[in-house]
C-alpha positions, 0 to 999 in steps of 0.5 A: 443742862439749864435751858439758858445754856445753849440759848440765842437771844433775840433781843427787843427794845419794845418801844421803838419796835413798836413804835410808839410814841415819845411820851405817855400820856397816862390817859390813852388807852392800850394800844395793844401794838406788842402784839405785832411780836406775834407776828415775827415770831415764826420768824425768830424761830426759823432763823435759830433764836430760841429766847427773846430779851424784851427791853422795858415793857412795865408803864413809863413815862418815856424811854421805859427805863423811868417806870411808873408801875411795875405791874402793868404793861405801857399802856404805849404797848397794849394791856397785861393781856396782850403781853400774856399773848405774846409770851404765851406764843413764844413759849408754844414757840419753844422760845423763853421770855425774858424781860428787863427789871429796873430795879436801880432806880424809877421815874418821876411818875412812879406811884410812890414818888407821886406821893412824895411829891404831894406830901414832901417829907412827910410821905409814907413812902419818903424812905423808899427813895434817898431823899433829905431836906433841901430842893431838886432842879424841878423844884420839888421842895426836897432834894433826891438823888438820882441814877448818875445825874439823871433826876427824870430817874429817882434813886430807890432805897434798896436797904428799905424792906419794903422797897424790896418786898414790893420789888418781889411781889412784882416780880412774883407777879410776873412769873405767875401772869406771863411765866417769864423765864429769866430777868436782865437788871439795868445798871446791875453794877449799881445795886446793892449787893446783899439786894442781889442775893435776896433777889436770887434768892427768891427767883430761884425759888420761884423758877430753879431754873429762872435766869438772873443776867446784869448789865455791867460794863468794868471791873472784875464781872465775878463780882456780880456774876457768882453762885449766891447772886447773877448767872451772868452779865453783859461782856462789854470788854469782848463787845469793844474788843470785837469791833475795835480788832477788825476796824484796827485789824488787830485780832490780837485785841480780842483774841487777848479779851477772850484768852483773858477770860476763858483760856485754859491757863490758871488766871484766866477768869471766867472759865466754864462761866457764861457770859452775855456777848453782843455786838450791839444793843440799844445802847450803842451804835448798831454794828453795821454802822460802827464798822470801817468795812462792811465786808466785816459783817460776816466775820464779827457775827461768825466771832459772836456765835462761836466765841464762849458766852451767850450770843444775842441779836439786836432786832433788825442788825440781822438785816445790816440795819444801821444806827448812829448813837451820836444821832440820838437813842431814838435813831437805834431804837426804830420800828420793826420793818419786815424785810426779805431774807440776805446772805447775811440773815442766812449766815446768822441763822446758820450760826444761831442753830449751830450755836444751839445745836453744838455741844462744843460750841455752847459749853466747849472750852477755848483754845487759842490755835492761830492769831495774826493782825488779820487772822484768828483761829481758836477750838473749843471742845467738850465731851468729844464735840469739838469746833474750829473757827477759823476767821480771815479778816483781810482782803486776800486770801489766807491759807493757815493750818491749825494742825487738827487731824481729821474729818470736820465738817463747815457748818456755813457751807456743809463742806467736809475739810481733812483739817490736819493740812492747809485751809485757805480762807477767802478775802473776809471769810470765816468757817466754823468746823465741828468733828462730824456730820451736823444738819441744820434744819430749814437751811435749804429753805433760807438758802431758797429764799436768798437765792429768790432775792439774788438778781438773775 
């Protein structure tokens, strides 16, 4: 089993958790702020998260995906030296590194687009980019394209031989200076294809077991996610699908996303695949501000930890943290704040390891037991591990029986069920049942620490 297989990443959007400034200035020195990761790593660790995804981390110019060197880190967030220090802690930690890779397309301060800018069409590096006589809306005196409209966010030539060996080289030099385990690739449904192969190509053969993942968002994920290019993508069908059911109490919404993908029938698509599943990002609204109920909370992340894929945290929604994307990327990209364990971080962690500790519920496959508008039941099996997760979404008890015979045990309460007769649910409850005794460790210690914070 590669070690991506029964990961839970926690991911991070390095700018704002640090936050740093809005602009780079180019002339500040390191601040050194991406070293306050160290500082949480004990407790990712304890709460189950084995891989961290580092959003933009290489210099910018703002946001961190209009990058202006490949080979050094965002004077905004410290040195190589101190990312080193972070990766390093983290893989002492048995936590894997991964990082994003945006490849699509650069900022206008990028050192070779810099160049154009000076020399126009007469620059060595004119043909790195898709650029051809006329002017852009910043009046270059050339005209270039950019990502969707975008011009702060100049299109690279990924045909040109050049632009792709300065891409590997980079990424070469990521694997040997911080010993990255794995790349995300921003906007993967816009890069060239046979790009995509190379890439793979040569990552495999600097890691066999380096992790290629895309963001995509429509369409038919095989077309990137395949043997000869990435090991997976973004499910962003299930992302919708998740909170779109429990606000419209339709379960059979996602229910139909998940069967869709990975049921056992023969036209379902993504069978024995592993996708990267999410309930929010820093692209979106964070999950507890997009959901009708706050009492969902419980249920959508129970559905995330146990549905196939490969589960992911965004920094702070373990806490409930709210964020408004119609306010602005800034208002889901805020500062880490180190807050006191809650019922809802001590049902994540009990999940996370879970996820990682199950066989069935990180490799099983999926079967459909029971699913009503406000009710969800499914199993997932492999090798004799076998799961079931119930979900009851309404605001009264639910009693379903989903006719498995024998003694499993809930891994959010420790309780042993005879699942062969009826279970009643709890207004928003979900338990999740494996075949046998499963102990997670350090749970009384999360428990301790929630029970501390409960008034007497």
């Amino acid at each position: 089993m590669q070690w991506f297989e029964n990961s839970v990443f926690y991911h991070i959007y390095p700018l704002g958790y640090c936050g740093a400034k809005k602009e780079n200035d180019f002339a500040s020195k390191p601040t050194g702020d991406i070293k306050k990761v160290i500082n949480q790593l004990g407790d990712i660790k304890a709460m189950g998260f084995n891989a961290i995804y580092f959003g933009p981390v290489f210099e910018s110019t703002r946001h961190g995906y209009d990058t202006a060197d490949y080979t050094k880190i965002d004077r905004r967030l410290g040195t190589n030296a101190d990312f080193k220090a972070v990766c390093d802690k983290a893989h002492e930690n048995g936590i894997r590194i991964v990082v994003d890779g945006v490849f699509n397309h650069v900022g206008r301060n990028f050192w070779a687009f810099e160049d154009v800018r000076k020399n126009k069409l007469s620059s060595r590096y004119r043909d790195w980019f898709c650029i051809r006589e006329g002017d852009s809306c910043y009046g270059d005196g050339f005209f270039y394209e950019g990502w969707e409209g975008h011009y702060e966010l100049v299109k690279l030539n990924l045909h040109n031989p050049e632009v792709k060996e300065h891409i590997k080289s980079c990424i070469t030099g990521w694997v040997n200076e911080f010993s990255i385990d794995g790349i995300r690739l921003d906007v993967a449904y816009c890069l060239d294809l046979q790009f995509l192969k190379e890439l793979r190509g040569h990552c495999k053969w600097l890691k066999n077991d380096f992790w290629l993942m895309g963001e995509t968002l429509h369409g038919d994920y095989n077309k990137w996610m395949n043997d000869e290019m990435l090991d997976s993508v973004t499910n962003y069908e299930c992302y919708k699908g998740i909170y779109s059911s429990f606000n419209s109490m339709n379960m059979f919404e996602i229910s139909y996303s998940i069967n869709r993908q990975f049921g056992s029938e023969h036209w379902c698509i993504y069978r024995g695949k592993r996708l990267y599943t999410f309930v929010d990002n820093h692209d979106v609204s964070r999950i507890a501000t997009i959901l009708s109920r706050k009492e969902h909370l419980f249920g959508v992340y129970t559905l995330l930890f146990t549905m196939p894929g490969i589960p992911s945290v965004y920094y702070m929604s373990e806490f409930g943290e709210e964020g408004d994307k119609a306010s602005g990327d800034d208002a889901l990209r805020l500062p880490y704040e180190k807050r006191q364990p809650t019922a809802l971080t001590q049902h994540i962690s009990r999940l996370a390891k879970a996820h990682s500790g199950v066989r069935a519920l990180h490799s099983g496959d999926y079967r459909q037991l029971v699913v009503t508008n406000k009710q969800y039941a499914f199993a997932r099996s492999c090798e004799g591990s076998d799961a079931v997760i119930m979900i009851n979404a309404d605001d009264c008890d639910y009693t379903m029986n989903v006719g498995r015979g024998g003694v499993y045990t809930d891994v959010l309460t420790g309780e042993k069920c005879d699942l062969s007769g009826n279970i009643t649910l709890r207004p928003f409850e979900s338990r999740v049942f494996v075949n046998g005794d499963f102990v997670i460790s350090a749970l009384d210690e999360v428990s301790a620490q929630v029970k501390a914070e409960e008034p007497m």
